[in-house]
Every structure is written in C-alpha cells, then in structure tokens.
PAZAPA-4460 file (N, C-alpha, C; in steps of 0.05 Angstrom, whole numbers, plus 32768, in hexadecimal, padded with zeros to 4 digits):
% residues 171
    n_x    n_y    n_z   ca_x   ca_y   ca_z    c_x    c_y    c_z   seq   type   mol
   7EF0   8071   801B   7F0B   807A   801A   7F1D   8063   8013     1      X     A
   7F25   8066   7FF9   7F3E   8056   7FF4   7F5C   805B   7FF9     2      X     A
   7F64   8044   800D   7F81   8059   8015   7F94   8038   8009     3      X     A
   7FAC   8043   8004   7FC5   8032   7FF6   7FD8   803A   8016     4      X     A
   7FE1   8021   8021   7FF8   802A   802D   8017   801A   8028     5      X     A
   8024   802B   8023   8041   801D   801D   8052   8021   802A     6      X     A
   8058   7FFF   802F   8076   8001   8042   808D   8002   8031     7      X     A
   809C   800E   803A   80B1   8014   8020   80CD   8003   8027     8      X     A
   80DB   7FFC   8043   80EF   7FF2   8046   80F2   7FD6   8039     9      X     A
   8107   7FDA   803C   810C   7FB4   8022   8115   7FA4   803A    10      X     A
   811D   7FAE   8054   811F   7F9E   8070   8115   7F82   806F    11      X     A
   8121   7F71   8076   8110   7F5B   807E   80FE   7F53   8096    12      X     A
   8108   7F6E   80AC   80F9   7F73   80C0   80F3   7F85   80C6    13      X     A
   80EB   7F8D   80AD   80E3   7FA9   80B3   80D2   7FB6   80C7    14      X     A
   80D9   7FCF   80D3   80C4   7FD6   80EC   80B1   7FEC   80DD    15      X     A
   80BC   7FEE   80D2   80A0   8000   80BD   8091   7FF4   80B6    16      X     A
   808D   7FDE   80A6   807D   7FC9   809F   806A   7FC1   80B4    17      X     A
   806F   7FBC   80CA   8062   7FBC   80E8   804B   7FCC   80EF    18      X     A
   8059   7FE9   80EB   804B   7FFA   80ED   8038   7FFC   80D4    19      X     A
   803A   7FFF   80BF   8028   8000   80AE   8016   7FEB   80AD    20      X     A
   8018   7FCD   80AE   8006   7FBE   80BA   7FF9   7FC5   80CB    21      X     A
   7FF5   7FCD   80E4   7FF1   7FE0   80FE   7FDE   7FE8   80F0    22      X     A
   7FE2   7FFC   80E7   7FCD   8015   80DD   7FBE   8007   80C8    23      X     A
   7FC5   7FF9   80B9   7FB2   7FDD   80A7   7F9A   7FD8   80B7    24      X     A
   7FA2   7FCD   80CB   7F93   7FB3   80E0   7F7D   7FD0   80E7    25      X     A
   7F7C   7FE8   80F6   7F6D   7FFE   8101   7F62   8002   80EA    26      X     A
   7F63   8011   80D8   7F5D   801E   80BD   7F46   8008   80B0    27      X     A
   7F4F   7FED   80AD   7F3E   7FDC   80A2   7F2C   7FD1   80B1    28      X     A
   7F26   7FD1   80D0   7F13   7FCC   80E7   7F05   7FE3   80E7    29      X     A
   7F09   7FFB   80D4   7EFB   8010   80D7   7EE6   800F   80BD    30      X     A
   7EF0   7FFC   80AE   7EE3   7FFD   8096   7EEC   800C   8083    31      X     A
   7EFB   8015   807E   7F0F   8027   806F   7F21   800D   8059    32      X     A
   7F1D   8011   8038   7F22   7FFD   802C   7F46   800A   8028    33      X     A
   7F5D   7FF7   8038   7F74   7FFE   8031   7F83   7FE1   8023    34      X     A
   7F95   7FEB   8018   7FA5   7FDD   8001   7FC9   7FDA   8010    35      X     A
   7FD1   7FC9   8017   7FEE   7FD2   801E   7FFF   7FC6   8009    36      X     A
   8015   7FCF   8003   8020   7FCB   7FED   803E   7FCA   8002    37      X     A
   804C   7FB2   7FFB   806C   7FAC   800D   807E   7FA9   7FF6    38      X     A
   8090   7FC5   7FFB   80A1   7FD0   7FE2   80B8   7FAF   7FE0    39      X     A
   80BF   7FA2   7FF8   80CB   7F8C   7FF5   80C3   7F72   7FDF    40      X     A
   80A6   7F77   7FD1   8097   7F6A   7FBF   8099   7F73   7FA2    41      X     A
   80A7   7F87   7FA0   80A4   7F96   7F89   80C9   7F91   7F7D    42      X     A
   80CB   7F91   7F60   80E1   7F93   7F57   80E9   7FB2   7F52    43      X     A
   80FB   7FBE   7F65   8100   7FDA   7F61   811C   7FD8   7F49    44      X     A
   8117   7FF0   7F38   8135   7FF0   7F2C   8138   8015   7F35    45      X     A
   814A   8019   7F2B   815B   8030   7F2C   814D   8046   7F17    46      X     A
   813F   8066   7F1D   8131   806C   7F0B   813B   806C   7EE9    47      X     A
   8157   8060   7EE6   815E   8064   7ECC   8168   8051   7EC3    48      X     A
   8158   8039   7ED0   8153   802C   7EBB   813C   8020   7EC1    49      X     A
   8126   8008   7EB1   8107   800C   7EA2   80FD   8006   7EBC    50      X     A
   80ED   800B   7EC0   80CA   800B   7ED3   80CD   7FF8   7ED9    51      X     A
   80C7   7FE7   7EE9   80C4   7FC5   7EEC   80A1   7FC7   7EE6    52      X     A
   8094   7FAC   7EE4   8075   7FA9   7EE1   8068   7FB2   7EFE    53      X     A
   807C   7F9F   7F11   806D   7FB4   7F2B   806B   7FC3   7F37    54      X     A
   8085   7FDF   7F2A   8080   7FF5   7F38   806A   8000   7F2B    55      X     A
   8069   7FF2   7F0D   8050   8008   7EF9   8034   7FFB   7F09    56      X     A
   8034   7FEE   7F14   8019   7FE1   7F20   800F   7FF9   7F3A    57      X     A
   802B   7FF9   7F48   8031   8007   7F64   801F   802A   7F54    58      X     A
   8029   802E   7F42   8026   8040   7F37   800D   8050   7F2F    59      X     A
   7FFE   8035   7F2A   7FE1   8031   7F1E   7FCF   8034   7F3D    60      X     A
   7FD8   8028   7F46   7FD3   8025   7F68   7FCD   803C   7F73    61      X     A
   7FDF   804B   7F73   7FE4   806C   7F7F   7FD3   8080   7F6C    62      X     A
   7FCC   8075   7F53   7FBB   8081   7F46   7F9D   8083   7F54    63      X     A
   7F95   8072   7F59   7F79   8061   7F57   7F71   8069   7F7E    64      X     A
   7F85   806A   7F88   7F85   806E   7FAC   7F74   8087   7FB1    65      X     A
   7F68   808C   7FC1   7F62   80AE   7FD4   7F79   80AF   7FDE    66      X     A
   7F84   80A9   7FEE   7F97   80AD   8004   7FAC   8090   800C    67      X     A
   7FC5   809E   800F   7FE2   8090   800E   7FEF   8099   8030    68      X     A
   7FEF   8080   8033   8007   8076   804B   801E   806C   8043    69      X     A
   8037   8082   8051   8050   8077   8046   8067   806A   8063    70      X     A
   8068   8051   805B   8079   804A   8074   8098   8047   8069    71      X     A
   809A   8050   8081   80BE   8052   8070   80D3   8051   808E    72      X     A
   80F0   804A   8082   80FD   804A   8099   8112   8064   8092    73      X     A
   8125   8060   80A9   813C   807B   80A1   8154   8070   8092    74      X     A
   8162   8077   808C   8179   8077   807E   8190   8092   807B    75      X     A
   819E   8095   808F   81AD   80AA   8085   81A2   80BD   8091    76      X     A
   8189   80C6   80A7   817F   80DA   80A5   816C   80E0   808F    77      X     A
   8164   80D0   8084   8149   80DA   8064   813F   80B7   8060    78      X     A
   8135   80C0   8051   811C   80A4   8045   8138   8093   803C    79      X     A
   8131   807D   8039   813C   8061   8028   8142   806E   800E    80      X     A
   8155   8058   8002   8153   8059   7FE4   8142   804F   7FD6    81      X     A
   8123   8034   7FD7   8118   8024   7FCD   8103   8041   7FCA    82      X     A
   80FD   804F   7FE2   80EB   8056   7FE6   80EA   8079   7FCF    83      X     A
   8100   8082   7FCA   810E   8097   7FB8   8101   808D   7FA0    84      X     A
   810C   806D   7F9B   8100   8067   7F83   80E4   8060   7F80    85      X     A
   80DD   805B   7F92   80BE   805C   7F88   80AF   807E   7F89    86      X     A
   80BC   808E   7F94   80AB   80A1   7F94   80B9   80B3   7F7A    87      X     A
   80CE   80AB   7F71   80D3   80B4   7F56   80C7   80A9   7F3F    88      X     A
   80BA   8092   7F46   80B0   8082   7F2B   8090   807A   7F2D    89      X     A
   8090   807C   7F38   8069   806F   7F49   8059   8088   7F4C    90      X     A
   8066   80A2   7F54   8055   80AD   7F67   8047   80D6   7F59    91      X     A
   8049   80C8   7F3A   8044   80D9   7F21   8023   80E5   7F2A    92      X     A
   801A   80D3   7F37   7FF9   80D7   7F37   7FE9   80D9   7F53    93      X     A
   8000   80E0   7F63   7FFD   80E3   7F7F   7FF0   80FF   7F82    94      X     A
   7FF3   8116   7F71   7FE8   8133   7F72   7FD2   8134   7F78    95      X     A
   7FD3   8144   7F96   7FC4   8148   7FA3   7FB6   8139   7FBE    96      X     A
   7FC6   8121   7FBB   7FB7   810B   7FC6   7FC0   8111   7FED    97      X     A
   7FAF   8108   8003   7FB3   8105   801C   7FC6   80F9   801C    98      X     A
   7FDC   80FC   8037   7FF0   80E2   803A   7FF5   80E2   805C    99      X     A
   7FFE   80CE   8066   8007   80D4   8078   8027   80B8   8077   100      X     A
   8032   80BA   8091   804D   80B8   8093   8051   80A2   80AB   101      X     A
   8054   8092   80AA   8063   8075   80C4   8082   807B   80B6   102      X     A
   808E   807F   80D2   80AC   807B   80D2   80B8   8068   80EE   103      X     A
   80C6   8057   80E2   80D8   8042   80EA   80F6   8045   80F4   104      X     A
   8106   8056   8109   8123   8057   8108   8130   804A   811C   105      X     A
   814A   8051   8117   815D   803A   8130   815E   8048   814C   106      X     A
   8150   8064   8147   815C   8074   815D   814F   808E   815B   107      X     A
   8146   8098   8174   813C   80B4   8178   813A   80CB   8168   108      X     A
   815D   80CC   815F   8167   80E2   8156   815F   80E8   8135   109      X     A
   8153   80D5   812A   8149   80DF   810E   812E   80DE   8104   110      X     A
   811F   80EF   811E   8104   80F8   8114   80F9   810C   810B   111      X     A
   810A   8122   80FD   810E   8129   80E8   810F   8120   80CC   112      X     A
   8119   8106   80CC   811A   80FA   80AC   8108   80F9   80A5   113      X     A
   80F1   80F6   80AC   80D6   80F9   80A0   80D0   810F   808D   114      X     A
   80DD   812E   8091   80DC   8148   8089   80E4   8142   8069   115      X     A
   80F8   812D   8062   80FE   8130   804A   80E7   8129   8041   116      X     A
   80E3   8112   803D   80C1   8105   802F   80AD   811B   8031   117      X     A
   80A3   8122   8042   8095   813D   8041   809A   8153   8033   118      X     A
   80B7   815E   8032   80B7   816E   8018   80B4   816C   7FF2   119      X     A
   80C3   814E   7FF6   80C0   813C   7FE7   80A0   813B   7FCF   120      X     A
   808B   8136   7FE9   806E   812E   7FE4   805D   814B   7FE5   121      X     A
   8067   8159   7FF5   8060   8171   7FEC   805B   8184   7FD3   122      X     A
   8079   8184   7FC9   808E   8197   7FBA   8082   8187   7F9F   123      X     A
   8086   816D   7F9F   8087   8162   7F86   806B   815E   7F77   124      X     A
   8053   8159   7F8E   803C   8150   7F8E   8021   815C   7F91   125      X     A
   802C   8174   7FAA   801C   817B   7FB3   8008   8174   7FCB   126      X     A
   8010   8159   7FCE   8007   814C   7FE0   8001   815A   7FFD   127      X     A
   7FE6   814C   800C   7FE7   8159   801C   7FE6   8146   8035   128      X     A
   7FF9   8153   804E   8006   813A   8064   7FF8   8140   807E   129      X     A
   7FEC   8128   808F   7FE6   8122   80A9   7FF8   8132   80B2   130      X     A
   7FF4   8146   80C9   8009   8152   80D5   8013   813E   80EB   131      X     A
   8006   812A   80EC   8008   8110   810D   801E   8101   80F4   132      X     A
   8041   80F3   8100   804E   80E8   80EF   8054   80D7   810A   133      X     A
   8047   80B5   8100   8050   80A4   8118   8076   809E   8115   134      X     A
   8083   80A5   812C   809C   80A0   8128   80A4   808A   813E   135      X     A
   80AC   8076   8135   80B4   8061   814E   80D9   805B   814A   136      X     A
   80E4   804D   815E   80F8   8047   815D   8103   8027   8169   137      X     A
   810C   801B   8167   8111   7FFD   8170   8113   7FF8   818A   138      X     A
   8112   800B   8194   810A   8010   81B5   80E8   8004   81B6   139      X     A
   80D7   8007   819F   80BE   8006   81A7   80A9   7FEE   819B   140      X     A
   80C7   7FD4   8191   80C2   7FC2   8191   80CB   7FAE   8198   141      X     A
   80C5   7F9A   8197   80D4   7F78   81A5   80C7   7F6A   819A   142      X     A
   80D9   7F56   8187   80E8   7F52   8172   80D3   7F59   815D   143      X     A
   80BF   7F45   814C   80B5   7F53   8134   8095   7F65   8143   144      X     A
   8094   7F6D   815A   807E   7F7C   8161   8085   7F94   8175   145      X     A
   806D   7F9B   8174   8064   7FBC   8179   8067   7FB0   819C   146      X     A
   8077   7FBE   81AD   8075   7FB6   81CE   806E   7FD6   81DC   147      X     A
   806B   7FED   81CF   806A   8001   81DB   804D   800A   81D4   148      X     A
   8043   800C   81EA   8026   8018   81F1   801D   8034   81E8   149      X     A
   803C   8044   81E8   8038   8061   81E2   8035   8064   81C3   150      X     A
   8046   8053   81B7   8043   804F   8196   802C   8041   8189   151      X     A
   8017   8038   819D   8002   8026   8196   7FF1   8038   8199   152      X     A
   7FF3   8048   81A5   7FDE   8067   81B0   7FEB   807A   8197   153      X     A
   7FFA   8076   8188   8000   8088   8178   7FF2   808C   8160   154      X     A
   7FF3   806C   8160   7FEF   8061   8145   7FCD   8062   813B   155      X     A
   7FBF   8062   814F   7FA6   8061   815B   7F98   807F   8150   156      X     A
   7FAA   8090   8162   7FAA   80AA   8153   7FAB   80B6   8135   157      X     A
   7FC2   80AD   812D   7FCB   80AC   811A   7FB1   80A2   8105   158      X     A
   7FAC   808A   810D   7F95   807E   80F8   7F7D   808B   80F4   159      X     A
   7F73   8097   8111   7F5A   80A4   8114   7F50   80BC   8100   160      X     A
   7F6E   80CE   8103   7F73   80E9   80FA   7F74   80E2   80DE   161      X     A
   7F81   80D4   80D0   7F86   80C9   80B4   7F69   80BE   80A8   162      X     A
   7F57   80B5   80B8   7F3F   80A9   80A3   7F32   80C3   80AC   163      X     A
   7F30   80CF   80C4   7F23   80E4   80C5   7F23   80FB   80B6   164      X     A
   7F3D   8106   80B7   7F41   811E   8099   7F41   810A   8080   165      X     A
   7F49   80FA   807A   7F4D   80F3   8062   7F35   80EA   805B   166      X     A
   7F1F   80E3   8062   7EFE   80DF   805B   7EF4   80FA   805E   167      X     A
   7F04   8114   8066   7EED   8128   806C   7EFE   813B   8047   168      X     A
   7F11   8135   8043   7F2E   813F   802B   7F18   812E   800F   169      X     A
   7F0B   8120   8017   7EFE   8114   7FF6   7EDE   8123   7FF8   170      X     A
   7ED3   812F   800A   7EBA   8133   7FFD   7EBB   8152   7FFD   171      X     A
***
C-alpha cells in the first residue's frame, strides 16, 4: 500500500503537521510505504495563474499513491486557502482513491470544518473517506507536541483503520 500524506497548512507550527507526522511514524512501523509531502515546501500560486513545478510534482504524486492523507487546519470554519489550491490543481487524479482526514483547530467548536473537504473529495473525485476523522485542538498539545493521551489513542485508531481498509480497498 502506497499512501501520500499531505500536510497542507503553511503554519510554521503547524499542529497538523504534528499530527500527520504521528500517523507517518505508526503507518511506517507498520511497514506501509508512505510519502509525506509539507505544502509549506511547495511554491503555491493562485489557480489562475501557471502551475508551479512542485505542485505538478505534488500532482504526479497523487497520481502514482493508493491512498491520501490530508492534514489540514481550519480557517474560517472550512479548509485553508493553500490547501483549496492544491486540491484545485494537484488533485485531477485522485478518482477514486481512499482518503482519510487529520484536523488541526484553535478550538472545539469547528469540528465540522472537516465536512467541507469531504464534500469537496467526494463530489469532485469520488473519493472514498475513513469515516474515523482525527480532530485535535491546542488544548491537546504543549508547545510543538502531542501531550494528550486521548489524541494519541486516536490517532492509533485512526492509523489502524486506514491501513486496514485501505489494504483491504486495493485487492
């Protein structure tokens, strides 16, 4: 099982990033060959105007994957803007593909934002989503790490269920 996971915030501390490392570190002790890709590495432009070389790479990437991890933070109640653009420009060849979902927010109240990306990867793709979406909030770290036990049991979960359907989704 080839899985791509992308952190999408451009954060410099990002807590998504955290988490998707997280699930890196489980996923790859499992033997599961994953790829993380940190949208903060990539030159994003605006979809109207040209491709940069590394979203077309990002692109190539998402081609070539079984299965996509998307880490993302909130904004507004919905995904980032970095993260809009990559799934408007990158994510042509995602049809059909497994995904699941790490979310990063300031606060309780927007664990729902996830719902957009999901319609999003659905609607557009077809994609099909982990119904387990790890959601953490800055409550459940101190300073660049994971301090909550309940989110480490999540994530755990989270990883299990994801190589488990997503290795049972390829044959």
């Amino acid at each position: 099982m080839k899985t791509l996971i992308l952190s999408s915030s451009l954060s410099k501390r990002s807590r998504s990033f955290i988490l998707c490392h997280e699930v890196l570190k489980i996923l790859s002790s499992e033997g599961v060959n994953c790829t993380i890709v940190d949208a903060r590495n990539i030159k994003i432009q605006p979809t109207h105007n040209e491709v940069t070389d590394e979203m077309k790479a990002l692109a190539k990437q998402i081609e070539e994957t079984d299965n996509i991890i998307i880490g993302m933070g909130v904004h507004c109640y919905s995904i980032n803007d970095s993260l809009k653009i990559l799934l408007d420009n990158c994510f042509s060849a995602a049809t059909g593909k497994f995904y699941g979902i790490l979310c990063a927010a300031g606060g309780e109240r927007s664990y729902l934002s996830t719902m957009h990306l999901t319609q999003i990867c659905m609607n557009e793709w077809r994609m099909i989503q982990l119904p387990r979406v790890v959601y953490a909030t800055k409550k459940d770290f101190k300073e660049d790490n994971i301090s909550s036990t309940e989110l480490l049991e999540r994530i755990r979960s989270f990883s299990e269920e994801f190589q488990s359907i997503g290795s049972k989704l390829l044959h």
